[in-house]
C-alpha angles and dihedrals in degrees: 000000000000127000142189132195113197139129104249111252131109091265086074097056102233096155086063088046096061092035083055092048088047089060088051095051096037076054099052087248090155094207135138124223126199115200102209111198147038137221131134099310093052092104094051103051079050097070101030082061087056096039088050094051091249104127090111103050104034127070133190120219102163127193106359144184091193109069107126082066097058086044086048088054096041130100091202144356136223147210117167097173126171097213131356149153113232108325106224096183083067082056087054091043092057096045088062091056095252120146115237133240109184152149126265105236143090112013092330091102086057089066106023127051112190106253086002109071098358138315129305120202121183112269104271104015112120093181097065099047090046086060096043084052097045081047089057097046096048096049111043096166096060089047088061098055084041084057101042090046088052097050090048083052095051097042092048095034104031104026109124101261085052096049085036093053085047091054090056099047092055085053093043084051095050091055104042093251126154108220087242089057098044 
C-alpha cells in the first residue's frame, strides 16, 4: 500500500501522484494507494483518478484523525509536491518506519537524499516518481534501509536540541555573537 497525506490543492502535486501510479498499473505493478486528506482540489483528482483507469487502485480517506493507522498499514509513503517547506508529513512518515518517495523541491532535500534516505523524482514528473515508486515496491529490502537511514538522519538532524541549537545560532548570528559568548 501507498499512501499519501496532503491537503488537496495543486501545491501537493496530486496530478503527478496518479500519473505515477498510471505508469505502475500500465506496467502490471499490482499496489493500492489511499489519498488521505481534502481541500478544494479533492473533485478533480477524483476524476482525473477515473479518467486515468485508477478506481481500483486508488482510494479516497479524506480528513482523518486516524493517520498514524493508515502509516502503520502502508508499505510507502508519498509527497510529490510541487513546492513545499519542510514537509513534516514526510517527518511523521518516517517515524512510522515508511520509506519515502518524494519531490525534489522546497525543504524536502533537507530530510530525503535520493538513494540515501529515500527517492527524489523532479517536481512534476510523474514518470519518475512512478518508477521510484515501482523501485520501492519491488525491492522491499532496500526500502527498508531507505526508511531506517532516513529515521537515523531525523533523529540526529531534526531532534529538538538540534532544532533548538539552530534557533540560537540564527539568533547569535543575528547579533553578531560567537557560541562561546552566547
Amino acid at each position: 500500500m501507498i499512501v499519501n497525506v496532503a491537503y488537496m490543492t495543486m501545491q501537493k502535486g496530486h496530478a503527478t501522484l496518479l500519473w505515477g501510479l498510471k505508469l505502475l498499473k500500465d506496467e502490471g505493478q499490482p499496489f493500492t494507494a489511499l489519498l488521505v486528506g481534502d481541500g478544494p482540489i479533492r473533485r478533480k483528482v477524483e476524476r482525473l483518478a477515473a479518467n486515468l483507469g485508477l478506481d481500483n487502485e486508488v482510494r479516497f480517506a479524506g480528513i482523518r484523525a486516524d493517520v498514524p493507522r493508515f502509516l502503520a498499514a502502508a508499505d510507502l509513503f508519498t509527497l510529490p509536491s510541487n513546492y513545499e517547506g519542510l514537509g513534516t508529513s514526510i517527518l511523521d512518515a518516517i517515524h512510522a518506519g515508511l520509506c519515502v518517495v518524494a519531490t525534489e523541491v522546497g525543504g524536502i532535500p533537507e530530510i530525503i537524499s535520493h538513494g540515501q534516505t529515500g527517492l527524489l523524482s523532479p517536481v512534476g514528473d510523474g514518470q519518475a516518481l512512478g518508477r521510484n515508486l515501482k523501485m520501492a515496491l519491488n525491492h522491499p529490502d532496500e526500502a527498508q534501509k531507505l526508511a531506517a537511514a532516513a529515521r537515523q538522519h531525523i533523529a540526529q538532524r531534526f531532534s529538538v536540541s538540534q532544532m533548538v541549537e539552530g534557533n540560537l545560532e540564527v539568533y547569535r548570528d543575528v547579533l553578531g555573537m560567537t557560541k562561546t559568548q552566547g
